[in-house]
ROMI-602861 format. One line per 5 residues: number of its first residue (from 1); their letters; for each residue x, y, z of C-alpha. Coordinates in steps of 0.001 Angstrom, whole numbers. Example, Ala and Ser with C-alpha at 12.3 -4.5 7.8 and 13.67 -1.06 7.14 Angstrom:
// ROMI-602861
1 = as = 12300 -4500 7800; 13670 -1060 7140
This chain:
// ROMI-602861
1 = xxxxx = 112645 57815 120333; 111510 59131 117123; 110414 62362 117735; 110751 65253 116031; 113522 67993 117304
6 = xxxxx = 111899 71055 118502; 113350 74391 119014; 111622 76383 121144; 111305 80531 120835; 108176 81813 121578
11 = xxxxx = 108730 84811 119141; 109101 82331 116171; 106072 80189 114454; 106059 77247 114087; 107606 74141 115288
16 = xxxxx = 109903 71691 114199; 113728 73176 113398; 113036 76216 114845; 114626 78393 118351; 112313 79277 120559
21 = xxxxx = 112542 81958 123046; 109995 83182 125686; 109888 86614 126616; 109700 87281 130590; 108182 90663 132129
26 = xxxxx = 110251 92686 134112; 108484 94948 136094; 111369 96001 138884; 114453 97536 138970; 117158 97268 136044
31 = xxxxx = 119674 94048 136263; 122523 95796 136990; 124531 97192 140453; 125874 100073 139620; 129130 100155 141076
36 = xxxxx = 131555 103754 141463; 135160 103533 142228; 136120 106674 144724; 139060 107325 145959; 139036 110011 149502
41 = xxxxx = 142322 111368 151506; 141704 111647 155250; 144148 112206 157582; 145011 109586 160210; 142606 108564 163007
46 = xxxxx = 139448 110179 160982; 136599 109037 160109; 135847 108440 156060; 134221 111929 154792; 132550 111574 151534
51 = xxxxx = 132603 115212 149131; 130053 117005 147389; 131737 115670 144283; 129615 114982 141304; 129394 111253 140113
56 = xxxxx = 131331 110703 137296; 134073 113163 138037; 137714 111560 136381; 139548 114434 138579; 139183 114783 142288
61 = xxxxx = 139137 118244 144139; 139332 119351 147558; 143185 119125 148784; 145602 121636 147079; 148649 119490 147606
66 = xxxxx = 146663 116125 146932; 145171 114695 143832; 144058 111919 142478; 143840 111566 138591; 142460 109702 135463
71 = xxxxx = 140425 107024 137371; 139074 104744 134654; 137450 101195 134468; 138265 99107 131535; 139759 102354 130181
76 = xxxxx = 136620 104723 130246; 136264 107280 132883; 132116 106710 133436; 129271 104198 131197; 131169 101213 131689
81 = xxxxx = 128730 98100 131461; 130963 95643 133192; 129971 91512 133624; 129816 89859 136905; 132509 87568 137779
86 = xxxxx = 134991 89162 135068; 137788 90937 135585; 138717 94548 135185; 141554 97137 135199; 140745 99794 137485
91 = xxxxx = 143224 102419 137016; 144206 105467 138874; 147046 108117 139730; 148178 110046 143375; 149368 113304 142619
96 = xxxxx = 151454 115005 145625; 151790 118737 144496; 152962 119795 147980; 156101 120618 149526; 156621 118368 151726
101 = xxxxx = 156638 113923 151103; 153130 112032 152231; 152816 108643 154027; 149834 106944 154401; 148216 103937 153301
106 = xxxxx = 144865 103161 150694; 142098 101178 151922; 139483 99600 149951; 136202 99641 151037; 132390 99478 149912
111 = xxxxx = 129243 100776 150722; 125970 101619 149929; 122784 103603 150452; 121776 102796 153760; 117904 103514 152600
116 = xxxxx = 118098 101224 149678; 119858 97727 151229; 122249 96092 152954; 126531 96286 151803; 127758 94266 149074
121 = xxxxx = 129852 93004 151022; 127088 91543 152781; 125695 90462 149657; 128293 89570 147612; 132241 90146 147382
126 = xxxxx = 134516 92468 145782; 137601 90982 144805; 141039 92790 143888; 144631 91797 142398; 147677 93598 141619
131 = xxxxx = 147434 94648 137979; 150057 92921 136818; 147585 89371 137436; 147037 87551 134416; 143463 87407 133504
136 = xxxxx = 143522 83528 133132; 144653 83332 136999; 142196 85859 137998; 139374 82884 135850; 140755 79835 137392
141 = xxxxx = 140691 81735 140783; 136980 82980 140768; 135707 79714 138442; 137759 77565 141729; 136167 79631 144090
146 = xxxxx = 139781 80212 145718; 140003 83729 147024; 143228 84044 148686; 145563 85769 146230; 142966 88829 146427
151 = xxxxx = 142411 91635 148595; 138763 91003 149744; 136097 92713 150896; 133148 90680 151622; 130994 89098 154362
156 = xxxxx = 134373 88608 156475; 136040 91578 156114; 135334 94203 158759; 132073 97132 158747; 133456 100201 159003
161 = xxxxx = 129859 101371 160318; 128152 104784 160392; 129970 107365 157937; 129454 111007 159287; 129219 113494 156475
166 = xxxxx = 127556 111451 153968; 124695 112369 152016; 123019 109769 152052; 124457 108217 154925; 126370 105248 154487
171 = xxxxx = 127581 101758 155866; 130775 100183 154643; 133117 97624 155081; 136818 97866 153993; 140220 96197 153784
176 = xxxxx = 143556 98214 154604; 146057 98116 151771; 150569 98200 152625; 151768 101895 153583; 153675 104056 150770
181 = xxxxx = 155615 106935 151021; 154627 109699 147822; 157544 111901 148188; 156817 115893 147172; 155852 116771 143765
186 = xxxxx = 155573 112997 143269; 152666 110601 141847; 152361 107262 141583; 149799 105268 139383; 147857 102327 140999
191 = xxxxx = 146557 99136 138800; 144011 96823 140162; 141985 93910 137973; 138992 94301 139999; 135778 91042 140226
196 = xxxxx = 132372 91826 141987; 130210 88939 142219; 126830 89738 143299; 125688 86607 145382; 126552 86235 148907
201 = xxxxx = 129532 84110 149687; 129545 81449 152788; 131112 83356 155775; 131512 80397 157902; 134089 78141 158941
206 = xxxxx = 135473 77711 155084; 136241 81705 154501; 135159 82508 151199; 134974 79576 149644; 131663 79455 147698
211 = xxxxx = 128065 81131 146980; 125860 80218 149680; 122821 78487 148608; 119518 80453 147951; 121008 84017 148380
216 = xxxxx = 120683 86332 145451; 121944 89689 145773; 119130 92699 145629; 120425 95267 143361; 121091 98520 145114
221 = xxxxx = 123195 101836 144552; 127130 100716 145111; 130159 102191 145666; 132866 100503 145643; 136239 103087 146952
226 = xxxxx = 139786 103500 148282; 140646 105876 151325; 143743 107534 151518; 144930 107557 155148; 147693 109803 156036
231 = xxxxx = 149779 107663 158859; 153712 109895 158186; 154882 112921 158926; 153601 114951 156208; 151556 116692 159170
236 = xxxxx = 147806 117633 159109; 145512 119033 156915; 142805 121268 157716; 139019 120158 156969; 136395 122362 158087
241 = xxxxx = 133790 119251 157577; 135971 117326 160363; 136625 119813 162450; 139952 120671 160982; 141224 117665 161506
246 = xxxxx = 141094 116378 157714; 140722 117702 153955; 138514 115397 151884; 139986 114804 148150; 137804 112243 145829
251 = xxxxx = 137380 110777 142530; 134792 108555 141226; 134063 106721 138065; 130305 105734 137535; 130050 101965 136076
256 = xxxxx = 127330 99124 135949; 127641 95280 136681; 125698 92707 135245; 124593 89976 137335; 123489 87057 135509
261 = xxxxx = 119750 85102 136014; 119331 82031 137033; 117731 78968 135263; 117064 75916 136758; 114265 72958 136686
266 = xxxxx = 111155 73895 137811; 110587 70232 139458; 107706 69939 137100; 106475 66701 135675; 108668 65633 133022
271 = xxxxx = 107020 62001 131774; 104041 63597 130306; 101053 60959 128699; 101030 60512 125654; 99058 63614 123578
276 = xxxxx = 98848 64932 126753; 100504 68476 125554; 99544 67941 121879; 99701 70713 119638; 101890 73452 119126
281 = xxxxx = 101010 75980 121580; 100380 73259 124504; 103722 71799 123874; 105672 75271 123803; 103542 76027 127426
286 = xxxxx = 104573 73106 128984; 108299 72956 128210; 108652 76765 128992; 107242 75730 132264; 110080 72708 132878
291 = xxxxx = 112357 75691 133942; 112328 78688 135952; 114719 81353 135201; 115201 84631 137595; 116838 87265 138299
296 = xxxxx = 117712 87768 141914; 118149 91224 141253; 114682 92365 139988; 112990 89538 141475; 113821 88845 144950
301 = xxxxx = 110516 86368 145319; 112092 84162 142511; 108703 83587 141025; 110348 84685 137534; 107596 86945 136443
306 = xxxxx = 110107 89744 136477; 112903 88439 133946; 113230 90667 131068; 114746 88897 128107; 114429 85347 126405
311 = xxxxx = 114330 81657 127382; 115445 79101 124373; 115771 75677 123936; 116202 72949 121264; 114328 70109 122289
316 = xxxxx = 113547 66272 120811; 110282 66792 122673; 107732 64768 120772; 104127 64593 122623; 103147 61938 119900
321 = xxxxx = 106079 59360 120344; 106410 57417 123679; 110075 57485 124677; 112813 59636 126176; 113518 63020 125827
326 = xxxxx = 115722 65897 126554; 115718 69908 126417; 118704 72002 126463; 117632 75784 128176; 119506 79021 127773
331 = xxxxx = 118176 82199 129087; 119563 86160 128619; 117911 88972 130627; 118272 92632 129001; 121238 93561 129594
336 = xxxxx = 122853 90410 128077; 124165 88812 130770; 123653 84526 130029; 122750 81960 133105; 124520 78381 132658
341 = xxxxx = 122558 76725 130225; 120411 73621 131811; 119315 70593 130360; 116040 68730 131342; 115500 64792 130510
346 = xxxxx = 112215 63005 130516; 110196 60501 129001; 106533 60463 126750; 104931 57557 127952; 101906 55534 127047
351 = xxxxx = 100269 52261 127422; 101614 49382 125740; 100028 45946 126925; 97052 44893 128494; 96170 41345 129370
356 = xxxxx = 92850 40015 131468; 91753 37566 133603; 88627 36152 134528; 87610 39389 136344; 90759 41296 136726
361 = xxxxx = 92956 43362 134268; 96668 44205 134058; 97837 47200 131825; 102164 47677 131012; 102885 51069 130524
366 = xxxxx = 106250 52047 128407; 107910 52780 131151; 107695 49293 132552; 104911 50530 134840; 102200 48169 136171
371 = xxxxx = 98719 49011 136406; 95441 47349 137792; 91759 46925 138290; 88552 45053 138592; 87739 42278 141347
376 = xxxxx = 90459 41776 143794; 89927 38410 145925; 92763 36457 146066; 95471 39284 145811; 95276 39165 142215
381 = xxxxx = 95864 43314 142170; 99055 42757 144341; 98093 45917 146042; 97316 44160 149329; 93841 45349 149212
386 = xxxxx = 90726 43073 149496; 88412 45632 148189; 88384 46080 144175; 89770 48116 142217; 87907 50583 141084
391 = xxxxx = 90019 52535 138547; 93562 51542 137384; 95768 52087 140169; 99928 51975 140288; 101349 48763 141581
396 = xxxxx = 103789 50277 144019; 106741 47233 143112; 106893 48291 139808; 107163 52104 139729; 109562 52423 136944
401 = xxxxx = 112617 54166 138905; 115054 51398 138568; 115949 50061 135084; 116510 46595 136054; 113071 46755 137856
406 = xxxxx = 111399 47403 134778; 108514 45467 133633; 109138 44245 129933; 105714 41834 129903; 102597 41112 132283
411 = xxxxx = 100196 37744 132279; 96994 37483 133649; 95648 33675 135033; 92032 33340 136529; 93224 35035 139454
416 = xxxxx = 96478 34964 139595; 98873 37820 137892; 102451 37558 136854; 105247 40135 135523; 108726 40162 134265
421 = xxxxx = 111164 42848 135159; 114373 43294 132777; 116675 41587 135447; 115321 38478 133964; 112805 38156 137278
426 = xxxxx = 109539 36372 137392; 106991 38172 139269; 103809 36483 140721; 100770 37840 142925; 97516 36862 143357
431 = xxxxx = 96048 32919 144312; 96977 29664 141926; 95717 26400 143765; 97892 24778 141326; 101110 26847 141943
436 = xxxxx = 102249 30261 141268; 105488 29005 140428; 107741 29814 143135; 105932 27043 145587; 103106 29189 146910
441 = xxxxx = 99775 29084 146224; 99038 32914 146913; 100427 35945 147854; 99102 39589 148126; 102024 41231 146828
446 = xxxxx = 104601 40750 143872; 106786 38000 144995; 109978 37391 142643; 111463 34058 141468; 113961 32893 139326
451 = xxxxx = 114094 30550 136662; 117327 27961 135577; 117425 31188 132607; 116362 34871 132704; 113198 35140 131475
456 = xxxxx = 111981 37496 128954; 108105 37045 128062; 105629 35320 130231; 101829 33923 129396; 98949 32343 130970
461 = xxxxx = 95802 30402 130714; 93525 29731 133236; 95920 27733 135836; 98857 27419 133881; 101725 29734 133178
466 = xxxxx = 104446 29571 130999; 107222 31894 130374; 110120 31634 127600; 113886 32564 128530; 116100 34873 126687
471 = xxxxx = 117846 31864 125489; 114432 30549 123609; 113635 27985 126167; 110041 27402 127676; 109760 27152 131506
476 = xxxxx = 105830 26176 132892; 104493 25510 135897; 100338 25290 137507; 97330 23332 136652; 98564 19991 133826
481 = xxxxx = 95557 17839 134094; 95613 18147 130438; 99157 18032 129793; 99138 21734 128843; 102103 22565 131248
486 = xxxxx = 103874 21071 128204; 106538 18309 130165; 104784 15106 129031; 102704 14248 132473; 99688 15226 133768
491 = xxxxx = 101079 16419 137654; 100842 19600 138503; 103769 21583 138625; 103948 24486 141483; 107450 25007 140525
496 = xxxxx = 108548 25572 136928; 109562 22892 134883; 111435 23080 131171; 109022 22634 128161; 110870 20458 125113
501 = xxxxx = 110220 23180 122576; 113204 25804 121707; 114145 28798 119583; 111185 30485 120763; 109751 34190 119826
506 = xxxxx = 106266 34038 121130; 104581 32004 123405; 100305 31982 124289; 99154 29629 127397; 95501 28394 126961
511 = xxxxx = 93388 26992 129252; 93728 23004 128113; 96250 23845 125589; 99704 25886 125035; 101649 27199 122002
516 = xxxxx = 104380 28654 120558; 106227 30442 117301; 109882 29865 116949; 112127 31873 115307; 111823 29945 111718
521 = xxxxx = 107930 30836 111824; 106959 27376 113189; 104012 26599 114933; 104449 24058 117794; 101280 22913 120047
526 = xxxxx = 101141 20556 123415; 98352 19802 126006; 94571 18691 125190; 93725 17594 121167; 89812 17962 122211
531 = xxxxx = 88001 19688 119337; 91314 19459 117402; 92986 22103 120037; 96480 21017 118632; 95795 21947 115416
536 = xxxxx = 97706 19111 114269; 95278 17717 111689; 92989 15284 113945; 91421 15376 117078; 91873 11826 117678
541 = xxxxx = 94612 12384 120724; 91669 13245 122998; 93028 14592 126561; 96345 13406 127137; 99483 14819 127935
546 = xxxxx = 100467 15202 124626; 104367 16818 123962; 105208 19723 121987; 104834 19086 118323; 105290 21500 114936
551 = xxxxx = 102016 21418 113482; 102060 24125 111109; 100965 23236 107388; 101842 23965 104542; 104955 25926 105720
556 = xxxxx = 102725 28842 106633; 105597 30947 108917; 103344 32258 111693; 104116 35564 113399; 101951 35618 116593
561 = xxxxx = 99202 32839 118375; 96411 32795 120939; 95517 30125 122752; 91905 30588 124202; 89920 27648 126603
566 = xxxxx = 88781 25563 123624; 89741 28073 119943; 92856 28985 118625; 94137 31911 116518; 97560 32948 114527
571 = xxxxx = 98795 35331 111968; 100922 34059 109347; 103897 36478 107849; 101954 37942 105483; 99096 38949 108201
576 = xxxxx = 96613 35876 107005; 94422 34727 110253; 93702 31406 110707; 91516 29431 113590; 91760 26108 114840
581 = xxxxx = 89580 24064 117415; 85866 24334 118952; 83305 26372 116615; 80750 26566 119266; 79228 30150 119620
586 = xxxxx = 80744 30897 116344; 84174 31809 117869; 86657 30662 114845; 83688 32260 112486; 80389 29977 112219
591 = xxxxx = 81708 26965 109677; 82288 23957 112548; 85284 23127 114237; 88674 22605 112508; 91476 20398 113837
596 = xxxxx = 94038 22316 111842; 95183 25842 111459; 92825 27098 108345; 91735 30672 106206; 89444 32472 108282
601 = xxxxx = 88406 34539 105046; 89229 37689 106726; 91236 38798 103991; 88517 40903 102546; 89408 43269 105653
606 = xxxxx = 93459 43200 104925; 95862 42278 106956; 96197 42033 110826; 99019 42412 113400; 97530 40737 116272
611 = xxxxx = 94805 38598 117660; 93148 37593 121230; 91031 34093 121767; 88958 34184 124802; 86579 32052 126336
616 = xxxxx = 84256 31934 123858; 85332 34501 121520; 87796 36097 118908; 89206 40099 118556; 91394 40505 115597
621 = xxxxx = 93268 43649 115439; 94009 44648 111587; 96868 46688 110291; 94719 49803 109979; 93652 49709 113199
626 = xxxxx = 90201 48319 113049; 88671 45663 115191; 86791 43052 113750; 85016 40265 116244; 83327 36824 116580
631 = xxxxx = 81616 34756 119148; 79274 35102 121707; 77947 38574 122721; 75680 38575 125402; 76897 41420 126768
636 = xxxxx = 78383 43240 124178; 82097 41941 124628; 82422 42365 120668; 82090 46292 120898; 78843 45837 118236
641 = xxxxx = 76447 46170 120746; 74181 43473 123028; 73479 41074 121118; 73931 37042 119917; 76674 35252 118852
646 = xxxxx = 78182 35858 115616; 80673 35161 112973; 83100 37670 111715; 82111 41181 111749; 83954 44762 111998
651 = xxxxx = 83558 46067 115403; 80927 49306 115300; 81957 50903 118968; 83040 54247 118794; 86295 53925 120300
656 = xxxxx = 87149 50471 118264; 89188 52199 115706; 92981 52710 115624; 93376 50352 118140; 96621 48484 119099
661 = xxxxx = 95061 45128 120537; 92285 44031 122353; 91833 42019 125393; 89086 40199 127104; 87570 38516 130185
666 = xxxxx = 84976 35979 131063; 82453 38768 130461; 83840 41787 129121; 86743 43265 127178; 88803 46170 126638
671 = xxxxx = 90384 48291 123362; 93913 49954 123742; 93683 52519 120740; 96839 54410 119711; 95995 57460 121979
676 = xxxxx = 97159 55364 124843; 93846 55151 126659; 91436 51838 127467; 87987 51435 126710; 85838 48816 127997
681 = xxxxx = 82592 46922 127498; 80831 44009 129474; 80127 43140 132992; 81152 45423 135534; 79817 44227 138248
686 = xxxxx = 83541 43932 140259; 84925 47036 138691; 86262 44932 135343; 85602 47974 133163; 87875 50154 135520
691 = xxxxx = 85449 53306 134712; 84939 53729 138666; 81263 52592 138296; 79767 48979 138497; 77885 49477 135922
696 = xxxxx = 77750 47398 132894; 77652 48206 129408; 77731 47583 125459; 78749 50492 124847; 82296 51303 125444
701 = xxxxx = 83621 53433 128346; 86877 55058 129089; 88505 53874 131908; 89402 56065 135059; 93089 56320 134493
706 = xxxxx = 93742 60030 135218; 97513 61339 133835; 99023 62824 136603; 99388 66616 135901; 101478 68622 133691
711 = x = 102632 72252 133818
């Protein structure tokens, strides 16, 4: 699409080349665990005793002949700001200053506050390897989700339960580490690279295998341990705490963890309507609301209203362009930890087409959408429905989610309604006595044919359809008692048969008549020669079944033709209209019939870019977007108010400016400006104007189409 790139940070003005972020409230606790490595002696078949020991202590006390020394994370004894799901070197030394050697064995364990939450190890995993593990294994491990070259202490591992002695009390879980022998006045230093992840990992069948879904980890007081158990024959030590069956000895090292948010896709609607989230501050709003980051930490709801710390994105978003789109999302809370960037695709989408029929209207929307309205006998709305259609409504078969599904052009007959989907498919609802072209006569729904050729453009008159291949060939089928089906006879054709006429770019399906432009700017005409309909110079063929013939003079190289029930109208390259066939009501201007394509004198109002004939009257869309109108009026189909018939005019409606095309009925007709909406005038007695009323007008009303919602 050709949108404009926008970077999104809500601290920044402005738009376009800029980085947005949006600043999220945090009202809770901070985003980190704070996690403290202690290290107790107990002697064999005692509980775990925790000291009196201040936090942050590098040196433990208690034991005499029993120390442990120069504990340190990532090299610092306390302060250390550590990242979850990264490794680090936990370090420590046993000291055995007595006289006699000390057996035992270390076991790792966790626990926290029992008034503040449940165990890490509940809610997330500690993992440990021998310090010698290189840090890329340690990665690939955690990143695989493979835990079993660690020592573990998680969901699986076993609760050590009520901790006598501790202030506050505690609940733990822990994992026994291989016996060692410290002999007397020995010491031995202990290495670890040590991961906590903070979400809880699946304890089921598959071990610890992955992060369960939808469980973020509260942040609570940690501490994360190793117990020295004394299992030799160094003998007993004395604790009056136990009973004097133990002497507690401890060391701790004060350190926080940063969990990172989360950011993911809010499940918000991501095709907004064209201009729907104009404007700078509407646009930042809604693609700030496309995501949802949080922090499962400080916001155990989720709702993300507690996030401290910045969303960005660089986006192609462009409110003002129909087409696709896509935002890339990063988010950083406070304490720097990132989520995994996300990326959210849509799609701007507007109106692009709409086409009418005698009471009934079809709008394409550039998503290859189908919409309809007005009177609905027949099955011409293909919803199934006998009732009318009261505003436009989504035709289910076409909903856009499948690429080859998508519509590319829509046709409306009297009452009968036809589509083409990119696969090259003919579509056709509603009734055709004459044929729908697949051998029916009716049908409720969408029903899909196929011709010798994918198609890629259909049109239709009043009974007849046509439709042109990708190839450039014409296929028509319906009503030929004029010849118009374009095969030489006057039979009906309920089936499609191939038009002689090739090379084809545009094709327009009157009522008596048909036409097309080939690529080389030709102009070629078949049917009914009444009023000089083929434009060929003379109206002396009367109503036969005359073939396809070039008729364009002068070399004129046409760019787009109308066919209506007894007018014609085309735009030559250099956007000159000109009108062929009956006069009467003033439709080709007020100056008699013409039996060849001539000057409408509109050049006074520049150049146009497309044109409609109706029944009995002309809309002529010009390059600036103004309407200008001609034929009969009688109630107010020209959008210049109820009136009579006349020649040329500019359109005074409010809403015929910047408009697209127009598009009209028996009795009324419709606008599609640039913003994407419709606007309507005429009858309304079955709902044509698709306002939700049956009321009709001259003036111009919007129609009921309501954009579904956006954030």
């Amino acid at each position: 699409m050709a949108g404009r790139r926008n970077q999104g940070r809500a601290t920044a003005p402005g738009r376009g080349g800029m980085r947005r972020a949006v600043g999220l409230r945090r009202t809770g606790v901070t985003t980190v665990l704070v996690t403290v490595v202690m290290l107790v002696l107990v002697t064999a078949g005692s509980q775990a005793y925790f000291s009196d020991t201040a936090e942050g202590s590098a040196v433990s006390s208690g034991s005499p002949a029993l120390t442990i020394r120069d504990l340190t994370v990532a090299g610092r004894s306390e302060g250390r700001v550590v990242d979850h799901g990264e490794p680090y070197e936990v370090r420590f030394t046993v000291v055995n200053d007595g006289g006699a050697p000390w057996r035992g064995n270390l076991t790792l364990f966790d626990h926290v506050d029992t008034d503040s939450g449940a165990d890490l190890g509940e809610r997330g995993v500690v993992l440990a390897w021998p310090g010698s593990t290189p840090r890329s294994d340690i990665a690939q491990a955690v990143g695989a989700g493979d835990y079993s070259t660690a020592t573990v202490i998680g969901p699986n591992t076993s609760d050590t339960g009520a901790m006598p002695g501790a202030s506050p009390a505690t609940t733990g879980q822990a994992v026994d580490l291989p016996e060692f022998t410290l002999g007397a006045g020995q010491q031995r230093s202990f290495t670890f690279r040590v991961v906590v992840l903070s979400n809880r990992l699946d304890a089921g069948g598959e071990g610890m295998s992955r992060l369960a879904e939808d469980s973020g980890a509260v942040a609570t007081p940690l501490r994360f341990g190793v117990l020295a158990r004394n299992t030799g024959t160094a003998g007993t030590r004395t604790s009056a705490r136990s009973g004097g069956r133990g002497r507690i000895v401890d060391a701790h090292v004060r350190m926080r963890v940063n969990t990172p948010p989360e950011l993911r896709a809010a499940g918000a609607n991501t095709g907004p309507f064209l201009g729907q989230v104009g404007g700078d501050q509407a646009t930042d709003g809604y693609l700030r609301a496309l995501v949802r980051a949080t922090d499962a930490e400080d916001d155990p709801d989720g709702d993300g209203e507690k996030l401290e710390g910045s969303i960005s994105w660089t986006s192609d978003f462009d409110p003002d362009t129909a087409g696709e789109w896509s935002a890339r999302y990063t988010v950083t809370d406070s304490a720097g930890a990132s989520a995994e960037p996300v990326t959210v695709a849509g799609e701007t989408w507007t109106f692009v087409k709409i086409v009418t029929g005698r009471d009934h209207t079809l709008a394409l929307d550039s998503t290859g959408r189908v919409w309809t309205w007005g009177r609905a006998s027949g099955g011409r709305l293909g919803s199934g429905d006998a009732g009318d259609g009261g505003v436009p409504t989504l035709l289910p078969t076409f909903d856009g989610g499948d690429d080859a599904a998508r519509v590319v052009d829509i046709a409306a007959g009297a009452r009968s309604s036809y589509a083409v989907t990119a696969d090259g498919r003919v579509w056709a609802w509603g009734r055709d006595d004459h044929g729908l072209g697949n051998g029916s006569t009716r049908s409720d729904h969408p029903a899909a044919f196929d011709l010798p050729e994918p198609a890629a453009q259909i049109s239709a008159g009043h009974h007849t359809t046509g439709a042109v291949t990708t190839g450039g060939n014409v296929y028509a089928w319906g009503e030929n008692t004029h010849g118009q089906v374009g095969d030489g006879t006057t039979a009906d054709r309920d089936t499609p048969v191939a038009v002689d006429v090739s090379g084809v770019e545009q094709l327009s399906m009157g009522h008596r008549a048909g036409a097309a432009i080939t690529g080389d700017g030709g102009l070629h005409t078949w049917g009914s020669d009444g009023h000089g309909l083929l434009g060929d110079g003379t109206d002396s063929h009367g109503d036969t079944a005359n073939p396809p013939t070039r008729v364009d003079p002068r070399g004129a190289g046409y760019s787009m033709v109308s066919m209506g029930r007894l007018h014609a109208l085309a735009i030559t390259g250099e956007g000159v209209v000109h009108g062929w066939g009956h006069d009467g009501a003033h439709r080709i201007g007020g100056s008699g019939d013409r039996d060849e394509p001539t000057a409408l004198g509109l050049d006074e109002y520049g150049p146009a870019r497309h044109v409609t004939a109706g029944y009995d009257r002309s809309w002529v869309t010009l390059s600036d977007g103004r309407l200008v109108t001609a034929g009969a009026n009688e109630h107010g189909e020209l959008f210049t108010g109820a009136g009579s018939a006349h020649g040329f005019d500019t359109a005074t409606d409010v809403h015929a400016n910047s408009v697209v095309m127009a598009a009209g009925g028996r009795d009324s007709a419709h606008v599609l400006p640039v913003d994407g909406h419709v606007y309507s005038v005429g009858r309304n007695d079955h709902h044509q104007l698709g306002d939700g009323t049956t009321t009709s007008t001259t003036k111009s009303v919007k129609w009921g189409f309501d954009p579904p919602s956006v954030p």
